[in-house]
C-alpha positions as CSV (number, residue, x, y, z in Angstrom):
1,X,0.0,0.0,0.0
2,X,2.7,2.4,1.1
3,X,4.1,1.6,-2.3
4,X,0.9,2.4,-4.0
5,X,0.6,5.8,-2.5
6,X,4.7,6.7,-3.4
7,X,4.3,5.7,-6.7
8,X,0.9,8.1,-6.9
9,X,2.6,10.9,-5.4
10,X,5.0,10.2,-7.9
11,X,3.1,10.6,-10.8
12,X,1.0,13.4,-9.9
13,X,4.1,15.3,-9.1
14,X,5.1,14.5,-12.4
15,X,1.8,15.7,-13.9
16,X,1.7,18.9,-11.8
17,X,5.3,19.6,-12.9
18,X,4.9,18.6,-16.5
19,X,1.4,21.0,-17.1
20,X,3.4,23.8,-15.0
21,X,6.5,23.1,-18.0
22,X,4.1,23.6,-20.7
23,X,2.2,26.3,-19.4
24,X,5.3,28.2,-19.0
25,X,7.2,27.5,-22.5
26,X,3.7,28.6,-24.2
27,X,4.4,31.6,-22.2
28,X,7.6,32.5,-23.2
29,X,7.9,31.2,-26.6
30,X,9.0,34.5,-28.5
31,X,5.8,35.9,-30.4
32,X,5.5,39.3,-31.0
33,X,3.5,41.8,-28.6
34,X,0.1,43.1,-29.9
35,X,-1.9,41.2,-32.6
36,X,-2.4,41.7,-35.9
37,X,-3.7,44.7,-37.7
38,X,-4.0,46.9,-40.7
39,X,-4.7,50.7,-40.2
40,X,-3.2,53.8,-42.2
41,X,-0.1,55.8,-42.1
42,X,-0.4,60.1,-41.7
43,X,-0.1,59.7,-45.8
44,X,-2.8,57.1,-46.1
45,X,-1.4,54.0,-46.6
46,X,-1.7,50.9,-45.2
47,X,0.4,50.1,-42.1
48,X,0.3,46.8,-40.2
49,X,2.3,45.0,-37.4
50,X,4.8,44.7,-39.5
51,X,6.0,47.8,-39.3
52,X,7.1,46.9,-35.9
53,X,9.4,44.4,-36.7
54,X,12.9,44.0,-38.0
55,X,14.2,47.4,-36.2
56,X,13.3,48.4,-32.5
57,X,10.0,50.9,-32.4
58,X,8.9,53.7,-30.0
59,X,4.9,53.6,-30.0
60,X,3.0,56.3,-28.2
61,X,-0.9,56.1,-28.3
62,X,-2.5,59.8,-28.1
63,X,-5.0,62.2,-30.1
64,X,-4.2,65.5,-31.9
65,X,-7.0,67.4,-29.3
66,X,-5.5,66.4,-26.5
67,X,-3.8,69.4,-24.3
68,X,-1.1,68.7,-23.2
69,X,0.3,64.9,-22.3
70,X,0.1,64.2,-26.4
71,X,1.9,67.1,-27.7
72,X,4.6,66.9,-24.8
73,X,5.5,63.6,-25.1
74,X,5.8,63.7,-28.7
75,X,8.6,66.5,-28.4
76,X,10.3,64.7,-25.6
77,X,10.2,62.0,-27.8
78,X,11.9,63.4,-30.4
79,X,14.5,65.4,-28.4
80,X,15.5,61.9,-26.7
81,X,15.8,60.6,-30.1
82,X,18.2,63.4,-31.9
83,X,20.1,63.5,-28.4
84,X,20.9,59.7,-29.4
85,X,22.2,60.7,-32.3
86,X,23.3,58.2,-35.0
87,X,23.1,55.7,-32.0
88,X,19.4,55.7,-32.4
89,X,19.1,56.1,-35.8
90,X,17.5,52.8,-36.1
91,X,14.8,53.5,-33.8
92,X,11.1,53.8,-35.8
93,X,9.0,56.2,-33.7
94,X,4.9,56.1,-34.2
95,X,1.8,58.3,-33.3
96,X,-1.1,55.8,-33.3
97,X,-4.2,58.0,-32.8
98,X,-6.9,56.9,-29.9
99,X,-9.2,59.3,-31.9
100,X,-9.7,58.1,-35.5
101,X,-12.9,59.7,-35.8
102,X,-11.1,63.3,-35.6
103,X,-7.8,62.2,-36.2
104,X,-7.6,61.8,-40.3
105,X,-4.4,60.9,-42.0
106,X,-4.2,64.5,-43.6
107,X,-4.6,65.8,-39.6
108,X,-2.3,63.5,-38.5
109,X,0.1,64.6,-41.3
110,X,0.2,68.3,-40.2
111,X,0.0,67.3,-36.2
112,X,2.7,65.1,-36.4
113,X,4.7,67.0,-39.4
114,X,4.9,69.8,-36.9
115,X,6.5,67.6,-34.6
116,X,9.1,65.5,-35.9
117,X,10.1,63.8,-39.4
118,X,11.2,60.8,-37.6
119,X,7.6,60.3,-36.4
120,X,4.7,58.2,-38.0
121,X,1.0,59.1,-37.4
122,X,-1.4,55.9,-37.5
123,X,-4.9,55.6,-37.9
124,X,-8.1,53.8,-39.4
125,X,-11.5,53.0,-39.1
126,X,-12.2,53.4,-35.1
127,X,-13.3,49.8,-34.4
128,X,-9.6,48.3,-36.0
129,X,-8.0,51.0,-34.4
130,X,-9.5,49.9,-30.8
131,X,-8.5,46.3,-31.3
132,X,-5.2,47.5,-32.0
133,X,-4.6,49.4,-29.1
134,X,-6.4,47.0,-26.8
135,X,-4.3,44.5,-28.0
136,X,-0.9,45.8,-26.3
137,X,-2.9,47.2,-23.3
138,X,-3.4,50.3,-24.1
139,X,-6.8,51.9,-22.3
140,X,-9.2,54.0,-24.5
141,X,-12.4,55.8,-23.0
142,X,-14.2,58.6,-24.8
143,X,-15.0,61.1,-22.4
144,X,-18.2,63.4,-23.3
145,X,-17.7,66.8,-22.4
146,X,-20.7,69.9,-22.1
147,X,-21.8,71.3,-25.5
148,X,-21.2,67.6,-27.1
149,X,-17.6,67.8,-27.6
150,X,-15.3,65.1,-25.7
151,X,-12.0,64.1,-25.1
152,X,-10.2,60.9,-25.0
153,X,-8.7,59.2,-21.9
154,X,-6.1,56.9,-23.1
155,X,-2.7,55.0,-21.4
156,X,-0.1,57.8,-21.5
157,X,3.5,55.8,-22.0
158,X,5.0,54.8,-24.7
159,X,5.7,51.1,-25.8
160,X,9.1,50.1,-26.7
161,X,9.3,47.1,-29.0
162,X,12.3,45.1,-30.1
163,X,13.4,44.5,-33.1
164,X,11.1,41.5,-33.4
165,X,7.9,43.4,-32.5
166,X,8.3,41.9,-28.7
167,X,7.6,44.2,-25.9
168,X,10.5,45.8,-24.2
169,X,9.3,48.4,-21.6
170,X,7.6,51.8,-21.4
171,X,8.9,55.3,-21.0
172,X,6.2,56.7,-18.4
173,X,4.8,60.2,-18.9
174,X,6.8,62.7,-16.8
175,X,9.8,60.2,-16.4
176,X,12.9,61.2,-15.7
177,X,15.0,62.3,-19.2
178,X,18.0,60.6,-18.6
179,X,16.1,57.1,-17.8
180,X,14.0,57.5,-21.0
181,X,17.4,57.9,-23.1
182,X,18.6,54.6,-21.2
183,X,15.8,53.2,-21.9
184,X,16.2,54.2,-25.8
185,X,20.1,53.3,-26.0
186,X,18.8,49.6,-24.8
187,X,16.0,49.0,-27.1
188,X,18.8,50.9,-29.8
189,X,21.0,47.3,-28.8
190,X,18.2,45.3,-29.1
């Protein structure tokens, strides 16, 4: 009997550890972050995930209306990137808009044009562009405002993906200037 109940312990240690293998490999096979998706480009052409693969990307999710945390980050953004240098020359930067019903490509050229050359403005038909953005966690409310205008609350950090479209980390609104160019000479590496 004692036997009996070694050689079950046995195997459902086994099981246990075999089920907690698997579970973790599926985990951390290497796929890239986000799903797939086809929007537009700031000049109206078709963009897709792909654009986020075989260099490292900087992807900041904002709106053209928004006051202040749009507009800002996409200068820091820019500044981190030139004070890189040729170092992060390799480094694709992106403007997906969480507003696509205001946020045209021929806005998005002239927002974004105003900003930075380096920069590419995304957007598309509002559902795809919410299934985008929900698929790398990024948060989206539409917040009505008096006199039927709104504004959008959205995640305010921006993604950095390696080279193979994987997450990296973020660069948090506000953060410190010298982190966010550590932050861009590591995904530069990657």
């Amino acid at each position: 009997m004692r036997t009996l109940l070694v050689a079950s312990v046995i195997i459902v240690a086994a099981a246990v550890g075999w089920i907690s293998f698997d579970w973790y490999a599926n985990r951390t096979v290497a796929r890239s972050f986000g799903e797939p998706f086809t929007l537009v480009d700031q000049r109206g052409e078709e963009i897709t995930e792909q654009a986020f693969r075989g260099q490292p990307s900087a992807v900041f999710f904002g709106f053209t209306h928004c006051p202040e945390i749009c507009p800002t980050t996409l200068y820091e953004m820019d500044g981190w990137l030139d004070q890189l240098g040729a170092e992060g020359e390799e480094i694709r930067a992106y403007f997906v808009s969480v507003d696509p019903e205001r946020d045209t490509p021929e806005i998005l050229d002239t927002y974004v044009g105003n900003v930075s050359e380096r920069i590419t403005g995304i957007t598309g038909e509002p559902a795809k562009v919410e299934a985008m953005a929900k698929s790398f966690g990024i948060f989206i409310r539409k917040v009505e405002l008096e006199g039927g205008d709104y504004t959008m609350d959205h995640t305010a950090s921006i993604l950095l993906l390696d080279s193979s479209g994987d997450f990296m980390g973020t660069i948090a609104y506000g953060e410190n200037p010298e982190n966010a160019v550590a932050k861009l000479k590591r995904l530069a590496a990657s």
